[in-house]
ROLO-909600 format. One record per residue (C-alpha): z, x, y. Coordinates in steps of 0.25 Angstrom, whole numbers, plus 5000, padded with zeros to 4 digits. Each point is the difference from the previous one (the first is absolute). Layout:
N
ZXY
...
//
This chain:
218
502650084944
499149885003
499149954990
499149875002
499149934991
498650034997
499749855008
500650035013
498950045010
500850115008
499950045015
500550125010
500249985014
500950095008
500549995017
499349885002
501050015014
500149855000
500649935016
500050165003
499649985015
499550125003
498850035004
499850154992
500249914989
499149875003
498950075009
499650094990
499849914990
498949925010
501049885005
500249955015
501449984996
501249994991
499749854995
498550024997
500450124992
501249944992
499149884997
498750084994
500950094992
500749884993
498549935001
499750114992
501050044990
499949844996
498550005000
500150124988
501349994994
500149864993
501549924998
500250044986
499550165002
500950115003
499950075012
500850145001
500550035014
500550145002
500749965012
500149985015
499549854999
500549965014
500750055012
500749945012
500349874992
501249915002
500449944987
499349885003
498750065004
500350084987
499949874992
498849945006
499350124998
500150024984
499849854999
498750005004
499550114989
499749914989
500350124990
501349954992
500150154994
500150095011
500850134995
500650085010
500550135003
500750045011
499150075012
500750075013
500149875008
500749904990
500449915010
500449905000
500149954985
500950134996
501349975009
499649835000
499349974986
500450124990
501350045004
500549875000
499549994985
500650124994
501549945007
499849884993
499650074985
500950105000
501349955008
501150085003
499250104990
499350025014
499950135007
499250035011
499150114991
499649874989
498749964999
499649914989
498449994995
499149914996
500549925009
499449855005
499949945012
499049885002
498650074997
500450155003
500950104989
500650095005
499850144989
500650105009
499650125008
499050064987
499449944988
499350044988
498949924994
499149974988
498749945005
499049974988
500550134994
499950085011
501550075006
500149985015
501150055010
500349915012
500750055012
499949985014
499950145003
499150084994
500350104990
499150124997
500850034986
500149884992
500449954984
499050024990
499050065012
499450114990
499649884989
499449915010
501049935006
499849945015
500750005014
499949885009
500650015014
499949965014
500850035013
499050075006
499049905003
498850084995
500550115008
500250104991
498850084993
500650034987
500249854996
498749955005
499049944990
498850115003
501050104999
499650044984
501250124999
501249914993
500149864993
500849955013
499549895007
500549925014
500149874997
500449945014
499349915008
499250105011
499250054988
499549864994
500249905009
500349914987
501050024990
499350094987
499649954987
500350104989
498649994996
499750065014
501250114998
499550034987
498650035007
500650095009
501050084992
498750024988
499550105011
501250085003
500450114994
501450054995
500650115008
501150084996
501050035013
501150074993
500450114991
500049904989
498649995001
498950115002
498749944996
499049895007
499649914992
498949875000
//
């Protein structure tokens, strides 16, 4: 469970796809190429998120990167508290950066299942493949991938995702059935505020999906 301080102004960003030199990816965020897009996107996230916020990454924060072009990239976010969980493209920190890590800690204690979270390198930590999270009182559920039945989703508890680049009705943030919300980058162009979240998940409505549940609530 992560908990952060009432003073830590907190952000969400998801795919933001970065050296990914496709043109599905860059062109249909309105960039001539892979460069102009990689530039606005960090242009961006350091324009909103300042060096001592938190920026929550739900994953798949580059693709197609060597390791060096890996370290150029984070070291121009300005954000020295990047949390970040694991998405479907983890290259290439997981195999060069995490791995390595978790070697070192845990020695011949390593097996090829260990995994070891929180865990630090330069301005990014590493908190696994899900997370939960109290934001100023409020229980949230990070994952990549979203999830239609989630902890604590009858008391009000929310559901922040991405992987699907907007693409998916049911976690869009004019859909109103289901406090779930994709976070990722083709939604917002901007990583959110949790002021902004908030905004949206006031209008959505809890929606029981199992037999555990049979009401529909506000």
């Amino acid at each position: 469970m992560l908990n952060f301080r009432e003073q830590n102004k907190i952000f969400v960003t998801s795919d933001t796809h970065l050296h990914h030199n496709r043109d599905f990816v860059w062109k249909s965020r309105g960039f001539s190429s892979v460069v102009e897009h990689d530039n606005a996107v960090i242009d961006s996230i350091n324009t909103t998120v300042k060096s001592d916020d938190i920026l929550l990454h739900l994953g798949d924060l580059c693709l197609n990167t060597k390791i060096d072009e890996f370290e150029q990239l984070i070291s121009r976010v300005n954000c020295k508290n990047i949390y970040m969980l694991w998405g479907n493209h983890p290259n290439p920190h997981y195999k060069n950066v995490y791995i390595p890590m978790v070697k070192k800690i845990l020695g011949e204690n390593y097996t090829s299942e260990s995994e070891v979270y929180p865990l630090r390198y330069k301005n990014i930590i590493y908190v696994g493949h899900y997370a939960e999270i109290i934001l100023g009182g409020q229980f949230c559920v990070l994952s990549h991938y979203p999830i239609y039945v989630f902890n604590e989703m009858a008391h009000g508890s929310w559901m922040l995702c991405g992987h699907s680049h907007y693409g998916c009705p049911l976690t869009k943030s004019d859909n109103l059935y289901g406090k779930i919300l994709d976070v990722g980058w083709d939604g917002h162009g901007k990583p959110w505020s949790i002021e902004e979240i908030k905004t949206v998940m006031n209008e959505k409505r809890f929606v029981a999906v199992d037999h555990h549940l049979s009401r529909i609530s506000a």
